[in-house]
Backbone bond lengths (Angstrom), bond angles and torsions (degrees), N, CA, C in turn:
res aa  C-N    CA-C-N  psi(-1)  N-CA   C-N-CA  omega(-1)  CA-C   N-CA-C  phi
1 X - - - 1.462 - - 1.529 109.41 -
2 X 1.343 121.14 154.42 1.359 149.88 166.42 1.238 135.32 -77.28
3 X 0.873 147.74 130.02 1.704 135.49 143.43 1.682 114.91 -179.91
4 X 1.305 100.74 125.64 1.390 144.38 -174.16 1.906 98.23 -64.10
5 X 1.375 108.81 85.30 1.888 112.45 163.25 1.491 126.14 -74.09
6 X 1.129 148.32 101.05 1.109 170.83 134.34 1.159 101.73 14.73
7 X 1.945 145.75 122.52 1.418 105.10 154.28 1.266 132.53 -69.23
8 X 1.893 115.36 -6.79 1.388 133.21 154.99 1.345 129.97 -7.12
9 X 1.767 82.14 -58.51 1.721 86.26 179.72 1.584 109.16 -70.63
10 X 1.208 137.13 -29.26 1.765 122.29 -173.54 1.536 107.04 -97.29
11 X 1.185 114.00 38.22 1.475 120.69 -178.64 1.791 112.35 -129.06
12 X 1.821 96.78 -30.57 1.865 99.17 -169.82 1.447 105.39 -83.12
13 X 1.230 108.31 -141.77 1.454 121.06 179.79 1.443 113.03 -70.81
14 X 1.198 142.19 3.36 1.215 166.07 177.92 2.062 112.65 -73.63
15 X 1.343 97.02 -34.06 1.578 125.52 -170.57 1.353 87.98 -44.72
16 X 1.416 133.69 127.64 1.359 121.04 138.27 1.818 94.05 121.24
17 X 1.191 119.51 -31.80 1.009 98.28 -165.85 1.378 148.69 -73.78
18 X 1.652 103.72 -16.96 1.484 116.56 155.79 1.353 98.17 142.71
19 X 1.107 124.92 165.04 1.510 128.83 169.08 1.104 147.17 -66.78
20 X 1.526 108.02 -20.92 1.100 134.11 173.64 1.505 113.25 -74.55
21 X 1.415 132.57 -13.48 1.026 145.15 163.56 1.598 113.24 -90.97
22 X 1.081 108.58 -49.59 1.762 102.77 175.58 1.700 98.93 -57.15
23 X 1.630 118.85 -28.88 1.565 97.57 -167.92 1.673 114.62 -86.77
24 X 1.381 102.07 -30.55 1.456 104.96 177.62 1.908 109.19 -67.91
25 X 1.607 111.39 -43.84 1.490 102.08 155.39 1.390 146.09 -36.07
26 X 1.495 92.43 -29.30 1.605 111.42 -176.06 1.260 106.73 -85.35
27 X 1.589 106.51 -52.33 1.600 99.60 179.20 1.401 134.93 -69.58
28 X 1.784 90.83 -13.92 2.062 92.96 166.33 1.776 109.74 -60.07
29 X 1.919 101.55 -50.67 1.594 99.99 -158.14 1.641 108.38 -67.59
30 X 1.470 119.55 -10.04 1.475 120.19 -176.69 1.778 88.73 -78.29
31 X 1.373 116.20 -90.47 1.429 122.88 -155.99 1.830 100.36 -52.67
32 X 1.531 136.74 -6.38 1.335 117.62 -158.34 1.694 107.97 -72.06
33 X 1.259 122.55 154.45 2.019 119.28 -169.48 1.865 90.81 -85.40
34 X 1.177 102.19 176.34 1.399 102.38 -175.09 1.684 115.24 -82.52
35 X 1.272 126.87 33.79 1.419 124.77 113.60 1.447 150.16 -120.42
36 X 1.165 83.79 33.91 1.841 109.43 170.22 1.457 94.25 102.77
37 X 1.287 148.06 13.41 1.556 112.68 -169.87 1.508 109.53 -101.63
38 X 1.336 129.78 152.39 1.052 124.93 179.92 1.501 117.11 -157.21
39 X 1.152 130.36 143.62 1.680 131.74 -174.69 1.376 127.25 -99.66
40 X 1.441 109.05 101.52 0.985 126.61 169.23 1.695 122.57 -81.27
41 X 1.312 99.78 134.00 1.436 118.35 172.24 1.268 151.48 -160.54
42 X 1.329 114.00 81.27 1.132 159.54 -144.32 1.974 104.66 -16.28
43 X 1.736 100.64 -68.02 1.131 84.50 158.19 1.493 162.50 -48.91
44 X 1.674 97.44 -26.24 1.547 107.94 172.35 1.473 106.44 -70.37
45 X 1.573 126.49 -58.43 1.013 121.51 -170.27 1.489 119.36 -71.18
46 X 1.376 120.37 -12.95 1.584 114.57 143.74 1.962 109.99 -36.56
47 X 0.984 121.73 -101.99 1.393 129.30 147.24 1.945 105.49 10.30
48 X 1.183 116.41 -79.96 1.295 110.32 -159.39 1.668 91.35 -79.70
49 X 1.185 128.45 -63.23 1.635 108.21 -174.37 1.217 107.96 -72.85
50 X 0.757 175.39 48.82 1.146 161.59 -134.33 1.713 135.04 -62.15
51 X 1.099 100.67 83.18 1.499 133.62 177.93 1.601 118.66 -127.85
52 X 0.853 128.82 165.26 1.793 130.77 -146.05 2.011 69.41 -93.28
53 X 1.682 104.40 164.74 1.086 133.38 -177.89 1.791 112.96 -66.19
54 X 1.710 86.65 -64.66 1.624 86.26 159.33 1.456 133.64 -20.79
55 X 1.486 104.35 -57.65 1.833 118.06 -170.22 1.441 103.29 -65.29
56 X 1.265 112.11 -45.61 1.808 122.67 -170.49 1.914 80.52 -52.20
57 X 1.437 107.28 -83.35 1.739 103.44 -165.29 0.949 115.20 -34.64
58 X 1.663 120.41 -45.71 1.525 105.70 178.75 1.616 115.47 -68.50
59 X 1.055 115.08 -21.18 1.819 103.52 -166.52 1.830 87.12 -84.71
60 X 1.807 129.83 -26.11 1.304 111.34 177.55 1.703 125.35 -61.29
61 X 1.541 90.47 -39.31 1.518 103.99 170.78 1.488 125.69 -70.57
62 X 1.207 98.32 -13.99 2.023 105.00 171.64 1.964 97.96 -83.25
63 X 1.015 117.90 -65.09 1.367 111.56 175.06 1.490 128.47 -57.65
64 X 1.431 115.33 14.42 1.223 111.75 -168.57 2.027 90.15 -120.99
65 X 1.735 116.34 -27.10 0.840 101.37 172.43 1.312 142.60 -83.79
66 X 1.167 134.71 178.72 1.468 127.23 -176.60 1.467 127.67 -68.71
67 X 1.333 142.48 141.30 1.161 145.74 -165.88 1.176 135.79 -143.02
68 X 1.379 105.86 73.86 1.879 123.25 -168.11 1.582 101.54 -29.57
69 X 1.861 116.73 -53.99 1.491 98.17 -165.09 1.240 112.53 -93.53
70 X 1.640 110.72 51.90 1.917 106.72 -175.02 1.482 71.66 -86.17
71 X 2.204 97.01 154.45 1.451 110.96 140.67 1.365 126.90 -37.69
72 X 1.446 114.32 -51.30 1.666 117.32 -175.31 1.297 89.35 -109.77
73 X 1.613 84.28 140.24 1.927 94.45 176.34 1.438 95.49 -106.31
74 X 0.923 159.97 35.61 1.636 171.25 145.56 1.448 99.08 -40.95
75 X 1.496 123.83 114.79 1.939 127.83 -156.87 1.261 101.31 17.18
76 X 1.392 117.66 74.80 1.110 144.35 121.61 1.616 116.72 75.96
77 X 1.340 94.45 33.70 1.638 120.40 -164.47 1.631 122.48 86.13
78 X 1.348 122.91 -4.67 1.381 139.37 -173.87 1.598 98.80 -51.68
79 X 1.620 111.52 142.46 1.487 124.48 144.78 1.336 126.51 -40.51
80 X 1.479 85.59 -81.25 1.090 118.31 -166.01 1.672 124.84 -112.39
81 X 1.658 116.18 145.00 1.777 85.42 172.78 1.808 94.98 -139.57
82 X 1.485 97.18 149.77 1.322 95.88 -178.87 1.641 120.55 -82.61
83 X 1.190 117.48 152.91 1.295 151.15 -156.05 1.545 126.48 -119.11
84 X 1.040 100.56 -49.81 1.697 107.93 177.07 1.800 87.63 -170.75
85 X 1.830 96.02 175.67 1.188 98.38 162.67 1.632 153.60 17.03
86 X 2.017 88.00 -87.34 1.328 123.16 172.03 1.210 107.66 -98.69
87 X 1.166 125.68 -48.75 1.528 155.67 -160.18 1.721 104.26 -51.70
88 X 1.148 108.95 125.29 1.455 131.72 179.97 1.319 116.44 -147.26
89 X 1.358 116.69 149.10 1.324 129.82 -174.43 1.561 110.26 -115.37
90 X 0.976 134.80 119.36 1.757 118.78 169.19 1.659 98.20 -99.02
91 X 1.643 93.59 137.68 1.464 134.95 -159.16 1.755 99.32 -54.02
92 X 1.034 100.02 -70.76 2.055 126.70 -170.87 1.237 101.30 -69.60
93 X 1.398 130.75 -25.69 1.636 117.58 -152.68 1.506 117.74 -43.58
94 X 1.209 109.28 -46.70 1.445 129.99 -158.73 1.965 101.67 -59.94
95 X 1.715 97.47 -42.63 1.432 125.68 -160.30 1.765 84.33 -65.78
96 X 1.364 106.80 -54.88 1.881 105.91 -145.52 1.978 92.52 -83.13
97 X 1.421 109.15 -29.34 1.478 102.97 -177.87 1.729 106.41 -71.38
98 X 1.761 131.72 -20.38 1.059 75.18 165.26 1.807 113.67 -97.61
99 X 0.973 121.65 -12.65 1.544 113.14 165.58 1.855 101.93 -32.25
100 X 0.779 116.70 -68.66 1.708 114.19 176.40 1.488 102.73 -33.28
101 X 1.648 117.62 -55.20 1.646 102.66 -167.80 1.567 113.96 -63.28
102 X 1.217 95.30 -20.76 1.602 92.72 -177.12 1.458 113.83 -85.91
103 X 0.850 105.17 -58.08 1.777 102.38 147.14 1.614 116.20 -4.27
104 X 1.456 104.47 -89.95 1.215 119.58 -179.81 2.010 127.02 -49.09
105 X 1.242 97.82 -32.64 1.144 94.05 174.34 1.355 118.36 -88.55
106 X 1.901 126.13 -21.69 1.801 118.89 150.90 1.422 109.51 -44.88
107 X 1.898 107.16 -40.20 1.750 78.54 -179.25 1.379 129.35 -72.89
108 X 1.716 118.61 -22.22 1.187 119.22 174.31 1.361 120.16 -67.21
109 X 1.264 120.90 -27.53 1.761 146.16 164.12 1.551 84.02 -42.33
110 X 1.384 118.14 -83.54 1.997 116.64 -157.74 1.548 107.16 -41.91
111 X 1.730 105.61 -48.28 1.328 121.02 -157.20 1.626 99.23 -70.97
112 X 1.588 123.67 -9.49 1.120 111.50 162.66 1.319 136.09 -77.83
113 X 1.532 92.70 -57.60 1.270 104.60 160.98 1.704 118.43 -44.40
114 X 1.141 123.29 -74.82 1.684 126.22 169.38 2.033 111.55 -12.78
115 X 1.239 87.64 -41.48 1.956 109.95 179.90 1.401 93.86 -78.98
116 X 0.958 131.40 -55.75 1.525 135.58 -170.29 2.335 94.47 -47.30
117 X 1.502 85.33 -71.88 1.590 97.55 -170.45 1.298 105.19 -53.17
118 X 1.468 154.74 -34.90 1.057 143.95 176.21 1.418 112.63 -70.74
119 X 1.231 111.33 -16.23 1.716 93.40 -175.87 1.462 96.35 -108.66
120 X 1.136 128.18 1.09 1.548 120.45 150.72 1.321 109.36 -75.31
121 X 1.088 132.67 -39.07 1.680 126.72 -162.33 2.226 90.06 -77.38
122 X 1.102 127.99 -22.05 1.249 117.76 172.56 1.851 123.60 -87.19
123 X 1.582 95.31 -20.99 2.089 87.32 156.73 1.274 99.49 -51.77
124 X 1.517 81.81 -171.12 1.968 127.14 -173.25 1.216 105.94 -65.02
125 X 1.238 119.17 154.86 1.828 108.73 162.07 1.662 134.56 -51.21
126 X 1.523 80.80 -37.12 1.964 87.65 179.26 1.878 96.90 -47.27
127 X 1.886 101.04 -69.13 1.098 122.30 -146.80 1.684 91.46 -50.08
128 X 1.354 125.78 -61.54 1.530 141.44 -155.51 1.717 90.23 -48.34
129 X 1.971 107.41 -54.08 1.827 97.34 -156.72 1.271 96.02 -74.57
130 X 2.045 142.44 -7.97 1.718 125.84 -169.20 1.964 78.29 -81.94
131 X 1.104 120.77 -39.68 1.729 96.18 -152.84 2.046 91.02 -91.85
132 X 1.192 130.16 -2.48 1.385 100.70 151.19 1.545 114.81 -61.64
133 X 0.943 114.18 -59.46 1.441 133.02 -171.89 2.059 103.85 -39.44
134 X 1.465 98.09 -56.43 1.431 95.16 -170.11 1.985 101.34 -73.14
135 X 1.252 102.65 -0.93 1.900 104.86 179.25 1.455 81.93 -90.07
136 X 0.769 115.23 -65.32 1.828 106.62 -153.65 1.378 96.65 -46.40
137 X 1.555 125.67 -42.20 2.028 114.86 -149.78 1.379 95.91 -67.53
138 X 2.098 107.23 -38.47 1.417 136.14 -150.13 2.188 88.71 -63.33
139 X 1.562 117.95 -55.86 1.162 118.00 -176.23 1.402 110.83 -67.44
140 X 1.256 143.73 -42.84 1.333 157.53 -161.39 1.928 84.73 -70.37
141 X 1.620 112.18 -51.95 1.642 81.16 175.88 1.350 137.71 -120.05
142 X 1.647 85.56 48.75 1.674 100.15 -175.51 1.654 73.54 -116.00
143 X 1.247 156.47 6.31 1.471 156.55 143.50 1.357 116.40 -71.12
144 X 1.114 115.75 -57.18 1.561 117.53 162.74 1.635 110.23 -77.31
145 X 1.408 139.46 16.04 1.419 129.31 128.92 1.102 130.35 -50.85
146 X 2.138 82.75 -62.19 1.787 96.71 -169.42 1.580 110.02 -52.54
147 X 1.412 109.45 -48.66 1.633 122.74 -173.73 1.089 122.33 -49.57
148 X 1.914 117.65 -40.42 1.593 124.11 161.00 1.593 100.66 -75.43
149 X 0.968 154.61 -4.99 1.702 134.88 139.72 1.039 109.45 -82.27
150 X 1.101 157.80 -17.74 1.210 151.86 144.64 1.761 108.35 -11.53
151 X 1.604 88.95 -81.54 1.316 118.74 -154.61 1.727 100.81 -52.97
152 X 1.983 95.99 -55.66 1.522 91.53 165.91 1.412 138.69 -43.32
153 X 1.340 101.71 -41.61 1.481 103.56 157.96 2.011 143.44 -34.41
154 X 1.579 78.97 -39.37 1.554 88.70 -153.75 2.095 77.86 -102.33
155 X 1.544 125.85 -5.11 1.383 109.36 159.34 1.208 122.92 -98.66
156 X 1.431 132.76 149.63 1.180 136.77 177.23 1.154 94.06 -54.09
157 X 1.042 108.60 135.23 2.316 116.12 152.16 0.772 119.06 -91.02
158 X 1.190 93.84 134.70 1.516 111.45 175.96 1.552 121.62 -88.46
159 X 1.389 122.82 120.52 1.191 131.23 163.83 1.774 129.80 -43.78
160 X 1.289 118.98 109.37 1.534 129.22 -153.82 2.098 87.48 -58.38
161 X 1.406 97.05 155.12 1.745 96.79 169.26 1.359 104.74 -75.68
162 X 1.777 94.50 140.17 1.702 98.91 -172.62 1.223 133.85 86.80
163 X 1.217 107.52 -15.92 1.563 114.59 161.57 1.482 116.90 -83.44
164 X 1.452 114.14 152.64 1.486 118.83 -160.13 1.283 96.18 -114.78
165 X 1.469 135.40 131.42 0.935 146.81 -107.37 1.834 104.71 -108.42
166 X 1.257 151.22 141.59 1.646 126.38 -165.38 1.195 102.04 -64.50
167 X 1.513 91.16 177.38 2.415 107.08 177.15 1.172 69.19 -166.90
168 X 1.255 108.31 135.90 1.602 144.66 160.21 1.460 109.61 -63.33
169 X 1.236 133.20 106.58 1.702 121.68 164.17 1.563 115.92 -29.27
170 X 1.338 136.13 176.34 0.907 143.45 142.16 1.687 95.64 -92.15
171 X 1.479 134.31 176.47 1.459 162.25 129.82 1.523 103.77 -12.79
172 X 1.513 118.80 -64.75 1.592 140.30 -167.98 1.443 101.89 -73.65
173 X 1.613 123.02 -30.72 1.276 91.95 -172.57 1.878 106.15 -105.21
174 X 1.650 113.92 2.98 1.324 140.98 -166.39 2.007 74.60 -76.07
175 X 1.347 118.26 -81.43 1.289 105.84 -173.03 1.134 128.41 -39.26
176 X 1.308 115.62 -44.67 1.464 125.05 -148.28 1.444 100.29 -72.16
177 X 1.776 115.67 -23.38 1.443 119.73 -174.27 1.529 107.06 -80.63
178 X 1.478 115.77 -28.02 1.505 105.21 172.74 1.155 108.29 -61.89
179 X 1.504 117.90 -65.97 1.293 126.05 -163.86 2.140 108.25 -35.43
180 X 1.213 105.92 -42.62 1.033 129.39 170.56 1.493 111.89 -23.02
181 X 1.566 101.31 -64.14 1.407 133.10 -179.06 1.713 120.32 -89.94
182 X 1.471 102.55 18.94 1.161 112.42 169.30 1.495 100.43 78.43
183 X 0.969 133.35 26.82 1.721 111.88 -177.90 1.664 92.52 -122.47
184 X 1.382 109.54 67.91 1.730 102.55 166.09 1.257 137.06 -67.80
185 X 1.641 101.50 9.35 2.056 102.39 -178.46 1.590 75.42 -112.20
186 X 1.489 136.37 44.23 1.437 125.09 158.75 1.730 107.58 -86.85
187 X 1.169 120.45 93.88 1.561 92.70 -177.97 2.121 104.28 -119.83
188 X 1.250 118.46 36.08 0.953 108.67 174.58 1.856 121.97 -114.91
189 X 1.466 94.58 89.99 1.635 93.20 -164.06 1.513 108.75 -89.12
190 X 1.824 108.21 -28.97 1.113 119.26 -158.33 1.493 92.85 -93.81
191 X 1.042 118.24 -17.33 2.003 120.76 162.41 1.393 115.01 -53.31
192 X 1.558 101.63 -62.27 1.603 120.85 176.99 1.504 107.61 -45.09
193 X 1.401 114.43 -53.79 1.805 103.63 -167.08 1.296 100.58 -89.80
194 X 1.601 133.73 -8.32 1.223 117.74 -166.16 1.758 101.02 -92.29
195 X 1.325 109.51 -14.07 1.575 120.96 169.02 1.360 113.24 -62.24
196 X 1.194 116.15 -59.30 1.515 126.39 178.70 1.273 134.31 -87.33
197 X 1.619 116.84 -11.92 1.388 125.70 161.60 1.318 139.82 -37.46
198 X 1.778 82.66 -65.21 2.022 98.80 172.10 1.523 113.88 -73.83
199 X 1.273 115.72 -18.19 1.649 105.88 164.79 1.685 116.50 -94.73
200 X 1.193 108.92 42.38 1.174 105.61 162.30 1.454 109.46 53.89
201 X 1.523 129.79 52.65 1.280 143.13 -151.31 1.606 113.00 -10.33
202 X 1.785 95.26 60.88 1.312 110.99 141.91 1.459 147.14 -98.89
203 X 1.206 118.31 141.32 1.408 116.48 -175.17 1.697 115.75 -85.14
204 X 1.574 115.89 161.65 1.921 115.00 -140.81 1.506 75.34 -68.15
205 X 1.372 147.04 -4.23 1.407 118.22 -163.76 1.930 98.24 -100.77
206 X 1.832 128.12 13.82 1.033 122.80 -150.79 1.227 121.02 61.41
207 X 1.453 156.63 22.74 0.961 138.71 -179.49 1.428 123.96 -116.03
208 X 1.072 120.34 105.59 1.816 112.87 -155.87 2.018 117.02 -51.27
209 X 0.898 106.90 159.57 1.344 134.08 -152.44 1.464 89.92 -99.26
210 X 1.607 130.18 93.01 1.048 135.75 171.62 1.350 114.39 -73.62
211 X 1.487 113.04 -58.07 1.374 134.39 -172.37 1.401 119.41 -105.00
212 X 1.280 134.83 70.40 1.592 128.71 177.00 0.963 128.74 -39.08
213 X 1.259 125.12 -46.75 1.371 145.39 167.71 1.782 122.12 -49.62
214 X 1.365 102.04 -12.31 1.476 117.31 -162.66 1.639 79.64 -106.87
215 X 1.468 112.44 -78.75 1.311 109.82 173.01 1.459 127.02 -40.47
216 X 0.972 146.85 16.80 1.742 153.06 -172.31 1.398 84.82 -119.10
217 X 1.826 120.32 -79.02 1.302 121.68 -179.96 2.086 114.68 -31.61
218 X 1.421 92.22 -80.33 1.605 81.14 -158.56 2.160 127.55 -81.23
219 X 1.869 80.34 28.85 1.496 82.61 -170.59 1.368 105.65 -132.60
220 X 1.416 103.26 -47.21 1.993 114.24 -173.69 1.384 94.86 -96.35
221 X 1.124 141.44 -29.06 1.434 136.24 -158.00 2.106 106.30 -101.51
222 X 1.425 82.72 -12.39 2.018 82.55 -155.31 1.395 109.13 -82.78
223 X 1.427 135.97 1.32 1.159 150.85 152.57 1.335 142.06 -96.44
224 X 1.725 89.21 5.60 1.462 112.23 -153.45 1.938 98.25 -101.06
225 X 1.214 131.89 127.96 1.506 112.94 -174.37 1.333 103.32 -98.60
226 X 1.406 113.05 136.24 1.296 101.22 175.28 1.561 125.79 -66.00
227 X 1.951 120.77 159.01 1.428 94.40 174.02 1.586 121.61 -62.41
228 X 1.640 146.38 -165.20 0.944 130.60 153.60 1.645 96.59 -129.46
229 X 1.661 111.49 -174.84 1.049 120.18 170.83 1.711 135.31 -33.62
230 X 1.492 137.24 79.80 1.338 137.67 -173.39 1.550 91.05 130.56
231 X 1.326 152.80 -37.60 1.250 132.87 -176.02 1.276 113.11 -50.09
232 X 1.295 96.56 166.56 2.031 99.69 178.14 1.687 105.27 -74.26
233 X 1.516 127.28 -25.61 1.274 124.88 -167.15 1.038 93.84 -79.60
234 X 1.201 147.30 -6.71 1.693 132.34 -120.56 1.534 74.82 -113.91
235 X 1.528 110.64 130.99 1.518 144.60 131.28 1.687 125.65 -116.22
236 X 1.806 93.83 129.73 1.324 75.28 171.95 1.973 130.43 -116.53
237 X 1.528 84.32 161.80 1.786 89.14 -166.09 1.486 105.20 -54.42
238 X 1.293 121.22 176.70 1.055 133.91 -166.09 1.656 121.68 -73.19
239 X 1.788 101.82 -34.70 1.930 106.48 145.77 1.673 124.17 -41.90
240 X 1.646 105.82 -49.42 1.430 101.13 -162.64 1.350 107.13 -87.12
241 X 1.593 101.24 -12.06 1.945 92.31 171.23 1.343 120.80 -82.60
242 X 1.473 132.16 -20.14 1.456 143.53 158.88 1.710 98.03 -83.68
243 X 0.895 132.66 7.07 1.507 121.51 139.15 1.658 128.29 -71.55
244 X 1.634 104.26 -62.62 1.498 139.31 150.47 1.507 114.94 -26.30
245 X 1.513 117.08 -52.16 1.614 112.32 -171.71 1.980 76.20 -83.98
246 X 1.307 139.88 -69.21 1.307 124.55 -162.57 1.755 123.42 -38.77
247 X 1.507 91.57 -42.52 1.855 81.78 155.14 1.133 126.85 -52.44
248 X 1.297 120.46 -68.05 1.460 140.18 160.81 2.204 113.09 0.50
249 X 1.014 86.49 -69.22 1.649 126.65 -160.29 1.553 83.74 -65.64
250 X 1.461 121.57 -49.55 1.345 116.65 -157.47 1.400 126.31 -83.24
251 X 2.117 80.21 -31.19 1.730 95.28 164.51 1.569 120.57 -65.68
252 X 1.024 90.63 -19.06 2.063 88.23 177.92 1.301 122.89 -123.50
């Protein structure tokens, strides 16, 4: 098993609390299935970390309770929530795995490029010194990019004439716009603004967040399948229900 630890977590409200909690934490986000659930049990992980049984329960029962100064207040700052028995859910998983995918795919991005540069450095000489040459102009103005965002950065922007000015969604109305768009198993609104809040509803590239609604569509929503007809999410829009009563009508 997998899983990607944050140094986040030994920095928040978490600070202080002992080890026995960072280890039983650790060992949920490694073994959890890909929607966070994972089985905890107290006695084994006595055994595998090795700390008295007691400590494991207490560090399960600290992550299970509520936590005014979590970053995400999502059940009420909680880790973890119980499920059955063994059975536990971690709160964020869903949130921090895909930060991980994105993650993961800059590294496959370098590891291309890196592949790219080695099989130039094995052409001919001509070929090897035109594509140093076109790397160097290619870096020199991905430097003078960064440097003109830079600069933008550090100026106020100015708002184009005629444009109406941002408003932050709330959570309620972040859903209500999927649902809108047919995606009723969308239920993460308070993910969406709690992503973009503290950066000053900027996006990971710095660039402020004009249009939310644009961003939901072609970023949180574009992998997302909608339910269809018979799922449990499944509602339908206001076309397929004057479709629905026309069956209806026709059958009788």
């Amino acid at each position: 098993m997998y899983g990607k630890v944050f140094a986040s977590m030994f920095t928040g409200s978490m600070m202080g609390v002992g080890s026995h909690v960072y280890s039983v934490m650790t060992y949920a986000i490694v073994n959890a299935d890909a929607d966070g659930f994972v089985e905890l049990n107290a006695r084994l992980l006595s055994v595998l970390i090795g700390d008295p049984q007691d400590r494991i329960e207490e560090a399960i029962a600290y992550l299970c309770k509520p936590d005014p100064d979590s970053r995400t207040p999502d059940q009420d700052g909680r880790r973890l929530l119980k499920k059955g028995q063994f059975l536990y859910q971690l709160v964020n998983y869903a949130y921090y795995r895909e930060i991980r995918k994105r993650e993961d795919r800059r590294e496959q991005n370098r590891e291309a490029k890196r592949r790219e540069r080695q099989k130039a450095k094995s052409a001919d000489v001509s070929t090897r010194q035109q594509c140093q040459h076109m790397s160097a102009m290619s870096a020199q103005a991905e430097a003078e990019v960064e440097g003109e965002e830079e600069s933008r950065k550090k100026k106020p922007a100015s708002r184009p004439r005629g444009r109406k000015p941002f408003t932050p969604p709330t959570p309620r109305e972040v859903e209500d716009y999927a649902e809108s768009l047919g995606y009723t198993n969308f239920h993460n609104g308070q993910v969406f603004v709690d992503y973009y809040a503290p950066r000053g509803w900027r996006d990971m590239k710095g660039q402020p967040v004009r249009d939310w609604k644009a961003k939901l569509r072609n970023v949180w929503l574009k992998d997302l399948k909608k339910p269809q007809r018979g799922d449990s999410d499944w509602l339908p829009t206001e076309e397929e229900a004057d479709a629905i009563y026309a069956e209806c009508a026709d059958t009788n």
